[in-house]
N, C-alpha and C positions, 0 to 999 in steps of 0.2 A: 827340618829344624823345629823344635816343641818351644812356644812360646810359654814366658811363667811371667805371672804377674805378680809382684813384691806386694805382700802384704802390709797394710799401715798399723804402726807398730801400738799395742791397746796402749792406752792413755788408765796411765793408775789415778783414778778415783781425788777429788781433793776431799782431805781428810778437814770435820770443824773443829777448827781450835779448839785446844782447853776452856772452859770457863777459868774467866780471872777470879782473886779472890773476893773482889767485891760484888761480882756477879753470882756467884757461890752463896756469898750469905745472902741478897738480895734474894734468892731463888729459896733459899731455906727457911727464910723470913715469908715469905709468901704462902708455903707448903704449911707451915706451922700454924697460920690466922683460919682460925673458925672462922665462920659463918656466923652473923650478928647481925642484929636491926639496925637499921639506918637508925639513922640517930635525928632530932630534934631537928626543924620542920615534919620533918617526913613522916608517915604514917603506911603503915601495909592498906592495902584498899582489896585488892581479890588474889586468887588463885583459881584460874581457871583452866582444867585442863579441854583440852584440846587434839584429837588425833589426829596424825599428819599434816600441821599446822605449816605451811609453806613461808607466810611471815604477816608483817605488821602494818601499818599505817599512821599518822596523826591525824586527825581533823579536830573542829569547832563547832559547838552547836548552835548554830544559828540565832537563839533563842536566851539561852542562859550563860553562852560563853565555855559552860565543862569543854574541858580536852575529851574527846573521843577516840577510842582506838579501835579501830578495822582490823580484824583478825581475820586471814583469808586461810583458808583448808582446804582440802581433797574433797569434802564435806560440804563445802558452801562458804557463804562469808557471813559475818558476825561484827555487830558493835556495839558496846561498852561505854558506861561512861565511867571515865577517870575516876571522876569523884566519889559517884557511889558503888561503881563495879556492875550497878544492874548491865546486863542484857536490854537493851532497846529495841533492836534489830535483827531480822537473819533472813539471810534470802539461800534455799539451797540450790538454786541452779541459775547461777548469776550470768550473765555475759562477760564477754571476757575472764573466765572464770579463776585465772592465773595470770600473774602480773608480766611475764614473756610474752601474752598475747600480742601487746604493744608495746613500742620500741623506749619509752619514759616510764615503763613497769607501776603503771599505773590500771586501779580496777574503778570502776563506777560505784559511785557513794550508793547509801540505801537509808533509808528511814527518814529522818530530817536532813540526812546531808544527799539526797537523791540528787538533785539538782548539778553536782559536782562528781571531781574524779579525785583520786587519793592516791600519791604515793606509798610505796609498798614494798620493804629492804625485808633482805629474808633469805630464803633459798638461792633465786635468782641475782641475787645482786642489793646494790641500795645500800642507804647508811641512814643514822638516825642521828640528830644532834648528840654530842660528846659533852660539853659545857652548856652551862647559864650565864645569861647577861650577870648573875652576882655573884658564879665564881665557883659553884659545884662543878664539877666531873667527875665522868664516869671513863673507865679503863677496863677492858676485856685483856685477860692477862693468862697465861697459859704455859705455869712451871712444871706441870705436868701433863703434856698432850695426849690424849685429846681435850682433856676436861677443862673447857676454860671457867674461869672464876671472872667472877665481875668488882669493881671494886669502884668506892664511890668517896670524892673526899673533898675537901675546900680549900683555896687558899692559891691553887696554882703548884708546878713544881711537880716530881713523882708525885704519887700519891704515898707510895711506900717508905721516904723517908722521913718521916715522923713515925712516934707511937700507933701499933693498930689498935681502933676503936676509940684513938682522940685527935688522930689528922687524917687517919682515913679508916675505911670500913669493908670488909669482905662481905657483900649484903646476897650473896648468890655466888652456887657451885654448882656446874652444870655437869654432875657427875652420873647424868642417868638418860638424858637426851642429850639431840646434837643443838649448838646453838644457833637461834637461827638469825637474833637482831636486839641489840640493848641500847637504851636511851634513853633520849629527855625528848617531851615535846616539845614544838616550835615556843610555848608561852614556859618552857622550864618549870611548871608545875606540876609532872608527871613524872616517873622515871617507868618505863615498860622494860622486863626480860623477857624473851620468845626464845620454844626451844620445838621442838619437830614434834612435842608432847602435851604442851601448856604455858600459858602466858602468865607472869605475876608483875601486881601494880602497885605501886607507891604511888602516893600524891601528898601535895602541901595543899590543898585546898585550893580557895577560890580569896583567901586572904592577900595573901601574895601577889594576886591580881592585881587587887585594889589599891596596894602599897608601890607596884611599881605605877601605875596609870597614875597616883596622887604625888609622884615624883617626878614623873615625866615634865 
């Protein structure tokens, strides 16, 4: 007697729904907004590119308070300040050279911030604040995959239902690297984009500081 074993019968695929109509124009709306500057506080600060750039960090400098951002590479690691984009720093053959070394993807500070360790969102993992205590956010949005767009607005709510360019802002299109980590520093004075290419900075300064600390 020839034994047969019944095949289990293939399972058809779930199909994704239509987009609705409001998701339709939502997506057409998005596709359609150029690229534009951030708008008032904000300023562009560098454009640095970067090859093989793995991801990002925040830090403080001990000293004058700038936000600092820790670029980690294939390359070595790198840091920046916020405010004026200089280069401070670069170590190419760091310890821990990549933030998977250890298990809170954290790499060892270098320059002024040697002393300390820095979280590090990027390739492997990690996030970067989305919102400010006063109400910016930032949104990574992706109407057309792979190329996410970033977008930046105030008030709360999408960002997309208002006007673009006067409730929110397309301030970056990552249509040429992959993305690797967008955000705000812990003091919301910065906004960082990281792509597997180059890093670009926005900052409000060091005003801002001093206005929320004289509210506090």
């Amino acid at each position: 007697m020839k034994w047969t074993k019944n095949a289990a019968p293939v399972e058809e695929p779930d199909l994704e729904p239509e987009l609705s109509a409001y998701q339709q124009a939502m997506r057409k709306q998005l596709l359609a907004a150029p690229v534009v500057p951030a708008p008032e506080p904000w300023q562009p600060v560098a454009f640095v590119p970067v090859g093989g750039l793995l991801g990002i960090g925040f830090s403080s400098h001990p000293e004058n308070g700038h936000d600092l951002v820790m670029v980690v590479s294939h390359d070595g690691h790198g840091l920046f300040d916020a405010v004026t984009g200089e280069k401070i720093a670069r170590d190419r053959d760091p310890e821990d050279s990549t933030p998977d070394a250890v298990v809170d993807l954290s790499c060892p500070g270098l320059g002024p911030i040697a002393a300390s360790r820095v979280h590090i969102a990027g390739l492997f993992g990690g996030g970067l604040h989305t919102t400010t205590r006063d109400g910016w956010r930032l949104e990574v949005v992706l109407p057309a995959w792979p190329h996410e767009r970033v977008l930046l607005s105030r008030g709360g709510g999408l960002p997309h239902r208002g006007p673009h360019g006067e409730r929110w802002w397309h301030i970056f299109h990552s249509n040429y690297s992959e993305l690797r980590a967008a955000g705000f520093s812990p003091s919301g004075r910065t906004i960082a984009v990281a792509t597997s290419s180059d890093v670009s900075l926005w900052s409000r300064g060091t005003d801002h500081s001093r206005a929320e600390s004289a509210g506090a």
